[in-house]
N, CA, C and O atoms as a Maestro MAE file, in Angstrom:
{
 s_m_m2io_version
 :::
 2.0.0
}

f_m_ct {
 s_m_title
 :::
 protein
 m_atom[268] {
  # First column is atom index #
  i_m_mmod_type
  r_m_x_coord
  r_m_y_coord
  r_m_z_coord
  i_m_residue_number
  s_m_chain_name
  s_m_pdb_residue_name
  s_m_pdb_atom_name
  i_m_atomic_number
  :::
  1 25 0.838 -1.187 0.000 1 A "UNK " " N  " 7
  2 3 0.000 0.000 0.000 1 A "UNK " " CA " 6
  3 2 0.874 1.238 0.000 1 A "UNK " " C  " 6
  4 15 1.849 1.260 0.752 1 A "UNK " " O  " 8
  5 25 0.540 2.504 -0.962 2 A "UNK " " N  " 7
  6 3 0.947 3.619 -0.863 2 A "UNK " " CA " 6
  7 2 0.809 4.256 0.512 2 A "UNK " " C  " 6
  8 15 -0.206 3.929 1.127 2 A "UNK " " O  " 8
  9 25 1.762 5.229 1.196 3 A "UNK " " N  " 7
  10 3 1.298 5.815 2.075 3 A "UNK " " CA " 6
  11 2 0.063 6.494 2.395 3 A "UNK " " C  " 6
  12 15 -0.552 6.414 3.458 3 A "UNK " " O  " 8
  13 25 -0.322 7.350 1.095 4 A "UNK " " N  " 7
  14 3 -1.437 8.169 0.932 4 A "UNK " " CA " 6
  15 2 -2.734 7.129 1.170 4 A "UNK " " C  " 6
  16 15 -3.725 7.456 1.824 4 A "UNK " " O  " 8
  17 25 -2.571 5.901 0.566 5 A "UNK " " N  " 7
  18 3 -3.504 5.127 1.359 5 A "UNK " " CA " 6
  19 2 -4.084 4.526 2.732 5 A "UNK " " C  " 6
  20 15 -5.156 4.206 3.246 5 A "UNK " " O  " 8
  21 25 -2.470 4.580 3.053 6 A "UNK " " N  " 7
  22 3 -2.636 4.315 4.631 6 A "UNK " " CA " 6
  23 2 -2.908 5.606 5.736 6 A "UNK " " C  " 6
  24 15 -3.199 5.689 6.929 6 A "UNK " " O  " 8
  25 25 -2.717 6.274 4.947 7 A "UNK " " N  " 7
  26 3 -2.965 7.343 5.688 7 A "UNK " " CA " 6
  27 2 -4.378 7.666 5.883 7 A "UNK " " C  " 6
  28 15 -4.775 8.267 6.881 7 A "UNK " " O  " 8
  29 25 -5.479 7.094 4.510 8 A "UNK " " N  " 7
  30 3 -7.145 7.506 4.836 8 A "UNK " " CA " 6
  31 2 -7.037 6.500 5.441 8 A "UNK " " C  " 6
  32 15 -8.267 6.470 5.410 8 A "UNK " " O  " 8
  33 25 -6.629 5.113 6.285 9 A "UNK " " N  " 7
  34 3 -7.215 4.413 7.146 9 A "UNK " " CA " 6
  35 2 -7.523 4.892 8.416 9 A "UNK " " C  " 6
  36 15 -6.811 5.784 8.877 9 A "UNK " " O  " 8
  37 25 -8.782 4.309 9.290 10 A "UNK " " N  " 7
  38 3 -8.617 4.513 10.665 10 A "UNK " " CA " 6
  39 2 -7.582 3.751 11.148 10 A "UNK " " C  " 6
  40 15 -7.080 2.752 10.631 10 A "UNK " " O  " 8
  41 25 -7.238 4.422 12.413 11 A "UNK " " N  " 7
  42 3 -6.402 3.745 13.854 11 A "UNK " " CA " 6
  43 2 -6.944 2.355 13.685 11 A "UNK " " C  " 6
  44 15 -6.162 1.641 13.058 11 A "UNK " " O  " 8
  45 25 -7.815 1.887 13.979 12 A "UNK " " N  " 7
  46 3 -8.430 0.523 13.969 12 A "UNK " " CA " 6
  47 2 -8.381 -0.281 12.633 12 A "UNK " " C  " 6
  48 15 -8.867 -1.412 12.672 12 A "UNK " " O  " 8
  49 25 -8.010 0.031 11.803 13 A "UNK " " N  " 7
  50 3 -8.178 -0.309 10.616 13 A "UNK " " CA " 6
  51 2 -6.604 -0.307 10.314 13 A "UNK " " C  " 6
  52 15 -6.208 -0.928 9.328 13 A "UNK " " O  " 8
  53 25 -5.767 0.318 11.068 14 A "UNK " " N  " 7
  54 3 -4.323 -0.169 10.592 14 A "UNK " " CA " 6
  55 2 -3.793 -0.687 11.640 14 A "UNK " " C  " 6
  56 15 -2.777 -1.319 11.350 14 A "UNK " " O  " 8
  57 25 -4.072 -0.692 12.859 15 A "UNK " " N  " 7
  58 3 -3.306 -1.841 13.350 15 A "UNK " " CA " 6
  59 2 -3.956 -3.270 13.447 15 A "UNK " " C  " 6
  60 15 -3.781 -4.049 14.384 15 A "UNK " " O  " 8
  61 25 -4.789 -3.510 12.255 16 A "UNK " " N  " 7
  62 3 -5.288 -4.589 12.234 16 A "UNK " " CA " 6
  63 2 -4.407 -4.968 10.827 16 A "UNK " " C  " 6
  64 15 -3.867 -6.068 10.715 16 A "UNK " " O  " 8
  65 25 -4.331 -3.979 9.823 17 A "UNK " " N  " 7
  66 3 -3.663 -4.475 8.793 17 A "UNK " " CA " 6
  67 2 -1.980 -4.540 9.701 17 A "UNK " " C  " 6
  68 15 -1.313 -5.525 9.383 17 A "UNK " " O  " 8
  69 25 -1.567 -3.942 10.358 18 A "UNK " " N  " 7
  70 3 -0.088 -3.956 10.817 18 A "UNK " " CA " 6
  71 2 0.136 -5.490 11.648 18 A "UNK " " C  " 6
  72 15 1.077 -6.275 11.766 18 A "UNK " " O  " 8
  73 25 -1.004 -5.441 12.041 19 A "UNK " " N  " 7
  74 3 -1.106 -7.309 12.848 19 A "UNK " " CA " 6
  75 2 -0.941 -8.381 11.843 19 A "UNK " " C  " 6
  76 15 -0.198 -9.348 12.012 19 A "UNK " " O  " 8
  77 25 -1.923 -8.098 10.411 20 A "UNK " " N  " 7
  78 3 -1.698 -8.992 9.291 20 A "UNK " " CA " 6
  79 2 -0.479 -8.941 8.765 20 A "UNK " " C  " 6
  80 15 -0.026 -10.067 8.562 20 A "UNK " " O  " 8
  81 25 0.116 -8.204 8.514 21 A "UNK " " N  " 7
  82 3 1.584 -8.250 8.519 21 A "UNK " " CA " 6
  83 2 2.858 -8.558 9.104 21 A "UNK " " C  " 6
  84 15 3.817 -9.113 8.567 21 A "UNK " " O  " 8
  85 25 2.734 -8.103 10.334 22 A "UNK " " N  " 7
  86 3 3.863 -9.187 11.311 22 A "UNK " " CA " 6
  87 2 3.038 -10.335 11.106 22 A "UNK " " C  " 6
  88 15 3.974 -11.109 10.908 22 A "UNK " " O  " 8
  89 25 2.143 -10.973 11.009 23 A "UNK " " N  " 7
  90 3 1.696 -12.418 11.199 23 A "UNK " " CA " 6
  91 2 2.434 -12.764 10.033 23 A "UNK " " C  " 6
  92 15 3.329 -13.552 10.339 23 A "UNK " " O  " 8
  93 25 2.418 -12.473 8.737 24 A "UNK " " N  " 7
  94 3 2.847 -12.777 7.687 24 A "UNK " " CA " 6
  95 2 4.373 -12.459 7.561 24 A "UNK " " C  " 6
  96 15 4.687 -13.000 6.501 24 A "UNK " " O  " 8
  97 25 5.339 -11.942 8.018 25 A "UNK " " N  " 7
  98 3 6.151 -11.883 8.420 25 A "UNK " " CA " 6
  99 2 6.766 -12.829 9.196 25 A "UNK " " C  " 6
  100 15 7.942 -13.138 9.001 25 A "UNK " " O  " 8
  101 25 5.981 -13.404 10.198 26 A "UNK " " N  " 7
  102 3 6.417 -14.467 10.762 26 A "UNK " " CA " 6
  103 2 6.704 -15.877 9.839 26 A "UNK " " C  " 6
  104 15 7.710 -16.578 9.735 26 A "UNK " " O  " 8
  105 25 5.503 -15.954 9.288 27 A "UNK " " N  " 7
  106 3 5.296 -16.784 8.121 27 A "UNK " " CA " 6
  107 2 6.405 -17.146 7.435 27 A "UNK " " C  " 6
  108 15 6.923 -18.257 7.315 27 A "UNK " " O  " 8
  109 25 6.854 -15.612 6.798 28 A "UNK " " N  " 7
  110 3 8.038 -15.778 5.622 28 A "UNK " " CA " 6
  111 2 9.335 -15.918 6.505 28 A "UNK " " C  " 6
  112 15 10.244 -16.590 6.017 28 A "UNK " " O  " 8
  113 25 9.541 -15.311 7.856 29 A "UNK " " N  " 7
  114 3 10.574 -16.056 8.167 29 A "UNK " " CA " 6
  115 2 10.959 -17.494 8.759 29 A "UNK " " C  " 6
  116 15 12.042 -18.078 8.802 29 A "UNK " " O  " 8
  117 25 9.591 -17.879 9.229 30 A "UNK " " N  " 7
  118 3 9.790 -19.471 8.804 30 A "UNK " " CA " 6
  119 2 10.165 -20.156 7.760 30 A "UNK " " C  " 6
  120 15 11.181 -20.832 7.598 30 A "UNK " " O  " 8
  121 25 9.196 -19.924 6.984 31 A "UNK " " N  " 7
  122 3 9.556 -20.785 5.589 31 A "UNK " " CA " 6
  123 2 11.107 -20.371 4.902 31 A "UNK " " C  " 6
  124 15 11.610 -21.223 4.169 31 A "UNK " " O  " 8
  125 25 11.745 -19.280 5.096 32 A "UNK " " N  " 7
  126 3 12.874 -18.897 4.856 32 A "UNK " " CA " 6
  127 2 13.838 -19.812 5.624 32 A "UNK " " C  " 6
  128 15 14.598 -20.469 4.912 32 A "UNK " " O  " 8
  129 25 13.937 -19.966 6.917 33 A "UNK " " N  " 7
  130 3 14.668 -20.884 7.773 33 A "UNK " " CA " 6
  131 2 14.665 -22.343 7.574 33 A "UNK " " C  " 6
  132 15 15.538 -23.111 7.979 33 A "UNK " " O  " 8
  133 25 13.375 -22.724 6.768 34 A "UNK " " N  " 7
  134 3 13.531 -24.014 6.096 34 A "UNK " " CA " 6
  135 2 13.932 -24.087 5.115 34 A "UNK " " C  " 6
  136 15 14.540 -25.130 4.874 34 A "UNK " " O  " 8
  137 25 13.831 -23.096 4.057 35 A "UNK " " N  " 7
  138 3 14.457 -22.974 3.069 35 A "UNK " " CA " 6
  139 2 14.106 -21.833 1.877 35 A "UNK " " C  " 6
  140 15 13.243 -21.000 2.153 35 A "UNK " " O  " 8
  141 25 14.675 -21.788 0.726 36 A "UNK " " N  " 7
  142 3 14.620 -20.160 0.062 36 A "UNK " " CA " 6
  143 2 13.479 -20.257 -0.078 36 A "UNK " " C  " 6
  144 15 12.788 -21.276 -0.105 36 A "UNK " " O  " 8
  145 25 13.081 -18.766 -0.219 37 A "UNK " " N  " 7
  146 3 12.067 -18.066 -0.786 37 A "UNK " " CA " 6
  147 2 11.621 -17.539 -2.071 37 A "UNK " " C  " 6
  148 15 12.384 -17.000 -2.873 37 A "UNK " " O  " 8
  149 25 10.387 -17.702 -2.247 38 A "UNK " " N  " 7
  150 3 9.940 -18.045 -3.864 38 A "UNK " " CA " 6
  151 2 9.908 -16.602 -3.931 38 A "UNK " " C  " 6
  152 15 9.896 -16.190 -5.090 38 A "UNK " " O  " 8
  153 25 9.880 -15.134 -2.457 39 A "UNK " " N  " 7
  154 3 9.951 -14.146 -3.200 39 A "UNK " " CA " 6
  155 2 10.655 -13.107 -2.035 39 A "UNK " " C  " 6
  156 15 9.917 -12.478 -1.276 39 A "UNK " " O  " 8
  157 25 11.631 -13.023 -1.984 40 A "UNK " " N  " 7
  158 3 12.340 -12.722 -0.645 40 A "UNK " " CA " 6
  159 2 12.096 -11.325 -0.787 40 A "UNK " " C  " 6
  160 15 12.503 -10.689 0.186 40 A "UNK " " O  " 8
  161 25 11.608 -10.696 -1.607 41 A "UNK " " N  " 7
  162 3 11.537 -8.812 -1.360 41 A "UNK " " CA " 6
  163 2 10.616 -9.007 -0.727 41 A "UNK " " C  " 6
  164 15 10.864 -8.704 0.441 41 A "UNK " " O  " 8
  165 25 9.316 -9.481 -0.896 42 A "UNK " " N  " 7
  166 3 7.936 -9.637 0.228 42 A "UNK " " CA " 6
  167 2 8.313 -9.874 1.711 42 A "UNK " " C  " 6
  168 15 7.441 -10.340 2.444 42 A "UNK " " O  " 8
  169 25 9.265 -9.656 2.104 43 A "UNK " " N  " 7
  170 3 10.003 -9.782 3.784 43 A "UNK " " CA " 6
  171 2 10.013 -8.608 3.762 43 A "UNK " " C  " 6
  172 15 9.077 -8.044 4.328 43 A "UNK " " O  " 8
  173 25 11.096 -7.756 3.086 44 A "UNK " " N  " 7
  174 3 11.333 -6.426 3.272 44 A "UNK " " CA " 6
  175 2 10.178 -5.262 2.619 44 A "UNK " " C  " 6
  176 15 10.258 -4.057 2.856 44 A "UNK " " O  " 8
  177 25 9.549 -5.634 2.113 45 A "UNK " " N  " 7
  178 3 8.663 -4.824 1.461 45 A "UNK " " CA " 6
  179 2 7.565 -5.151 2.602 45 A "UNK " " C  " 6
  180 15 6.496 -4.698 2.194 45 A "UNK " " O  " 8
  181 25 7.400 -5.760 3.875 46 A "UNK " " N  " 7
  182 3 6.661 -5.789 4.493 46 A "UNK " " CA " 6
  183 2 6.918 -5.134 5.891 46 A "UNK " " C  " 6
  184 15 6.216 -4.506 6.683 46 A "UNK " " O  " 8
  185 25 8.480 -5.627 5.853 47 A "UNK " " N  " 7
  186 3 9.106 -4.813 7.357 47 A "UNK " " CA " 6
  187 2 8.626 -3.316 6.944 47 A "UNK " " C  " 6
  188 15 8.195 -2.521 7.779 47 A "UNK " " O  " 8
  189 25 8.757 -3.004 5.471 48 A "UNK " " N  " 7
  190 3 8.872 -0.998 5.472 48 A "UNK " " CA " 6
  191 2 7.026 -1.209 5.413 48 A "UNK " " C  " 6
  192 15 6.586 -0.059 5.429 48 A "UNK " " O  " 8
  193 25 6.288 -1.831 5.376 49 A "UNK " " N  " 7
  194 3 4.887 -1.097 5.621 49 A "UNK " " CA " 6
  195 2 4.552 -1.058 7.101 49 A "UNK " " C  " 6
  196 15 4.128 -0.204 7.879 49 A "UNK " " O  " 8
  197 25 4.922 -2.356 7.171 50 A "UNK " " N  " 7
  198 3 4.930 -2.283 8.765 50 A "UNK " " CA " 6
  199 2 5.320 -0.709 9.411 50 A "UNK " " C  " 6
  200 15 4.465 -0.119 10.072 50 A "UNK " " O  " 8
  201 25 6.510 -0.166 9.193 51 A "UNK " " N  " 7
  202 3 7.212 0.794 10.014 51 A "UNK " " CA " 6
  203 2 6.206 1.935 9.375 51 A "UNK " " C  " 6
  204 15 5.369 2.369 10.166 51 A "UNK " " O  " 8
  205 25 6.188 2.443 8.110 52 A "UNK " " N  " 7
  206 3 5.121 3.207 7.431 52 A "UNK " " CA " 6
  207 2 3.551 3.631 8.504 52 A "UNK " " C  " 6
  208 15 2.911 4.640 8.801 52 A "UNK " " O  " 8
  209 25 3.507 2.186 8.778 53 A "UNK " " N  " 7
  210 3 1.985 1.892 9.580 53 A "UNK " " CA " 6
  211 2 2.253 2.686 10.914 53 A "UNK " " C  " 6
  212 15 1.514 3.632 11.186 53 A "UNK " " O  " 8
  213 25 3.288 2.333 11.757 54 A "UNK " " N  " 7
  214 3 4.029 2.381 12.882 54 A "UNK " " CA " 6
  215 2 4.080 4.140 12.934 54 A "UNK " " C  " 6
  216 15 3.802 4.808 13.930 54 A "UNK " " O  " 8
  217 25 4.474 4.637 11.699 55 A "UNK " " N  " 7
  218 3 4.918 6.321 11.553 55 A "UNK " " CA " 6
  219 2 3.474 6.962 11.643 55 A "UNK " " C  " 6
  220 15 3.429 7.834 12.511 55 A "UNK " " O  " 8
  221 25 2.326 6.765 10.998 56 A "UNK " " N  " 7
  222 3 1.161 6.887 11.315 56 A "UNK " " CA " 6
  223 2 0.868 7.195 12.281 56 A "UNK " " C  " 6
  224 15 1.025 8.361 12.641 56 A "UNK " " O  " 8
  225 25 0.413 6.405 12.945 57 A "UNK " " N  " 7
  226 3 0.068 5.391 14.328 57 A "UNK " " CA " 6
  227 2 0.651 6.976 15.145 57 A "UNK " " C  " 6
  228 15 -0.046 7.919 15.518 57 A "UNK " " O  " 8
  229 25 2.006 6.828 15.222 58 A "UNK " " N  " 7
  230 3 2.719 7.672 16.201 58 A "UNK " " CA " 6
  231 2 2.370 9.319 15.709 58 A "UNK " " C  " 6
  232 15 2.732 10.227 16.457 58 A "UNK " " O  " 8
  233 25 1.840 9.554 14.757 59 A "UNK " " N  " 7
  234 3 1.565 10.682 14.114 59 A "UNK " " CA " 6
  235 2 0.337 11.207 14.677 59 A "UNK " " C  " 6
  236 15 0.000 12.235 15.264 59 A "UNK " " O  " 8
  237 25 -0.343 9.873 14.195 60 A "UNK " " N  " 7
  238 3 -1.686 10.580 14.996 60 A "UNK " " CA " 6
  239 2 -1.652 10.502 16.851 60 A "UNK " " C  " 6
  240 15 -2.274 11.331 17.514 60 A "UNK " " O  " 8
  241 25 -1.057 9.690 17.320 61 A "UNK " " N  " 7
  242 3 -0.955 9.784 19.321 61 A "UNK " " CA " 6
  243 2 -0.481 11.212 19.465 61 A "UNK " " C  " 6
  244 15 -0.794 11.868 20.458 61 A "UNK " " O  " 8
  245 25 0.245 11.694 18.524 62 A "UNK " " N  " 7
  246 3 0.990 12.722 19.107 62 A "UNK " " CA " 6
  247 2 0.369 14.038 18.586 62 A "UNK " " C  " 6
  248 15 0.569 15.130 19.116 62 A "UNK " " O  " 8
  249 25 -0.287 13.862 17.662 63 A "UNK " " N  " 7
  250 3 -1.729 14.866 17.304 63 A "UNK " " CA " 6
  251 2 -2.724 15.278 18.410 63 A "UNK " " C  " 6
  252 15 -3.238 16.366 18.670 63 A "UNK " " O  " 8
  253 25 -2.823 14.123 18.947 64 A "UNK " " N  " 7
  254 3 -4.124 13.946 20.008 64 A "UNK " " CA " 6
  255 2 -3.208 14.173 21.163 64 A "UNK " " C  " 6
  256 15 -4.036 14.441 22.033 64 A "UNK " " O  " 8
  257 25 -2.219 14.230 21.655 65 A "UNK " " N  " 7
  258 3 -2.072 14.893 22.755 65 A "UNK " " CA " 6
  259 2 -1.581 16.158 22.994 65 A "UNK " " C  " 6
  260 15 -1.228 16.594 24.089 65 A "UNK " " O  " 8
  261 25 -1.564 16.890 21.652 66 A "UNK " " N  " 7
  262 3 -1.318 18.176 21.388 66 A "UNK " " CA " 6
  263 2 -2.480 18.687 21.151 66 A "UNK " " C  " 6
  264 15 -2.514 19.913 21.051 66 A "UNK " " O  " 8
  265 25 -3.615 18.004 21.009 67 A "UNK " " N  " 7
  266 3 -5.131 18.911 20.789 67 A "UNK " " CA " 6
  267 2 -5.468 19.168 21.945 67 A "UNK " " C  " 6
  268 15 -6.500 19.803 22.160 67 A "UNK " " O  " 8
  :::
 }
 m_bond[267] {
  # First column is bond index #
  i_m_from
  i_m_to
  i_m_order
  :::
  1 1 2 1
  2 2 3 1
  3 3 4 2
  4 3 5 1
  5 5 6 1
  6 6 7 1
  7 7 8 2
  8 7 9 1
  9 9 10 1
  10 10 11 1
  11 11 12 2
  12 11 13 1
  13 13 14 1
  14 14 15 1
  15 15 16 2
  16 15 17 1
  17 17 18 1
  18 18 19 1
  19 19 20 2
  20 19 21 1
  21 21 22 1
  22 22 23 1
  23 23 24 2
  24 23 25 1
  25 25 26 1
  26 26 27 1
  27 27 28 2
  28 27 29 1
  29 29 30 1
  30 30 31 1
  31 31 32 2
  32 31 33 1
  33 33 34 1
  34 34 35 1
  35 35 36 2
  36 35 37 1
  37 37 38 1
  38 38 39 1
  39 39 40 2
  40 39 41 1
  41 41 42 1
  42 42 43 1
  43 43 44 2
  44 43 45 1
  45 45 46 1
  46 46 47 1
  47 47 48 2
  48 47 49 1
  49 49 50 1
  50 50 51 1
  51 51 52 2
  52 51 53 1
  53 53 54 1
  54 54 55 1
  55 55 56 2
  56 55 57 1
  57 57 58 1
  58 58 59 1
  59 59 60 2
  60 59 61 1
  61 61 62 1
  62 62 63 1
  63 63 64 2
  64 63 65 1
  65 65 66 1
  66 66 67 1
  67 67 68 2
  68 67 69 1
  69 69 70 1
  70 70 71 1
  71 71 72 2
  72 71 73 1
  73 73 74 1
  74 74 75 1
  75 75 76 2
  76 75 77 1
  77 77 78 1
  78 78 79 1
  79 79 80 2
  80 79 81 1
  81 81 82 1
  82 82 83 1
  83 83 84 2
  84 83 85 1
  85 85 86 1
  86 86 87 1
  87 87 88 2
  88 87 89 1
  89 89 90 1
  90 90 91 1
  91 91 92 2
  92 91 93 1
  93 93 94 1
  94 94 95 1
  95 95 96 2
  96 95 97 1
  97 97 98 1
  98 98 99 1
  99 99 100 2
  100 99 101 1
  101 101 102 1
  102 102 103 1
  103 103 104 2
  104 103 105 1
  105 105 106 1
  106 106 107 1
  107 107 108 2
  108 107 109 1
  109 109 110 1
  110 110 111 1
  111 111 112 2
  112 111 113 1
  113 113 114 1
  114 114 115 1
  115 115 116 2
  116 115 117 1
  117 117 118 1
  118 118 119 1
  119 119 120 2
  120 119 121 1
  121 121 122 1
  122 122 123 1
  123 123 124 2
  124 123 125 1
  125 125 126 1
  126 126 127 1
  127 127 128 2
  128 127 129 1
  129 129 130 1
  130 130 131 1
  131 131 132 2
  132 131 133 1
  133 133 134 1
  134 134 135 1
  135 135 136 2
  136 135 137 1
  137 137 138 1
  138 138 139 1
  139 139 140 2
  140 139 141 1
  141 141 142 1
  142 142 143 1
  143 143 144 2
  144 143 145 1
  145 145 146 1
  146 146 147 1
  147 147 148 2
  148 147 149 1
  149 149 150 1
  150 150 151 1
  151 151 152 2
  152 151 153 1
  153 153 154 1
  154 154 155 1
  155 155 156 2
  156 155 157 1
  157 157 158 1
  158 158 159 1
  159 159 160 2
  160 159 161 1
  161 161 162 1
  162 162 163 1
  163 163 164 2
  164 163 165 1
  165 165 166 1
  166 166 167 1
  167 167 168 2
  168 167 169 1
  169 169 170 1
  170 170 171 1
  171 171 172 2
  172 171 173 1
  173 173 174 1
  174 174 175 1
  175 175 176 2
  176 175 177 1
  177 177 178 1
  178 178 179 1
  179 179 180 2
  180 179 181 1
  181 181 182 1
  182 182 183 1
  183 183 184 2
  184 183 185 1
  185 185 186 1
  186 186 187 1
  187 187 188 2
  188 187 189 1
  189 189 190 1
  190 190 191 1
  191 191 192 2
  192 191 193 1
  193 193 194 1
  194 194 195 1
  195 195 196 2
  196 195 197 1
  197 197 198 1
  198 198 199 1
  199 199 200 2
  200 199 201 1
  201 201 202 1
  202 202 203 1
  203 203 204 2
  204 203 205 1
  205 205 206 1
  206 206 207 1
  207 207 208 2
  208 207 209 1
  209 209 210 1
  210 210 211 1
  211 211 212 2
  212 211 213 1
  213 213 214 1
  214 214 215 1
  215 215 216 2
  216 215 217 1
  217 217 218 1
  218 218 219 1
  219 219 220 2
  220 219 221 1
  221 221 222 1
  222 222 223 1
  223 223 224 2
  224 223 225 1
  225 225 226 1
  226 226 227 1
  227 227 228 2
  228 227 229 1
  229 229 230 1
  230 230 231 1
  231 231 232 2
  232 231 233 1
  233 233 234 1
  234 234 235 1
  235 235 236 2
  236 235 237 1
  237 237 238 1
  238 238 239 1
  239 239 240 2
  240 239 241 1
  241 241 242 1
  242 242 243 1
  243 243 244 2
  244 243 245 1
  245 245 246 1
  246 246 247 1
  247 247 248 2
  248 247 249 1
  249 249 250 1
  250 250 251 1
  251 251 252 2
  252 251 253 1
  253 253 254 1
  254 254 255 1
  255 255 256 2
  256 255 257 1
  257 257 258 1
  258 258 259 1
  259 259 260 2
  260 259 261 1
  261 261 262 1
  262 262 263 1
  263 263 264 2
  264 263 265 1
  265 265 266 1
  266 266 267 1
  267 267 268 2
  :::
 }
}
């Protein structure tokens, strides 16, 4: 997802997608530890949405305690 997309999500609505992602994350680093991966950028292209999600997240807490 583009940022600009994640950005119209609600709070609730991205740390539910940020949960689907470390879950899936977990995933690929299993199957990596057993053996290669049919698409190893989908690890890292997930750690940076993850953090993306994470920059949000902290964007808006810190909105709301400045209102």
């Amino acid at each position: 997802m583009k940022i600009q997309e994640l950005r119209e999500l609600s709070v609730e609505e991205l740390k539910k997608r940020g949960n689907e992602l470390r879950t899936e994350a977990l995933n690929l680093r299993v199957q990596k530890a057993a053996g290669p991966l049919e698409n190893p950028m989908r690890l890292r292209n997930i750690r940076k949405e993850v953090a993306r999600i994470e920059t949000i997240l902290t964007e808006r807490r810190s909105k709301a305690v400045t209102a």
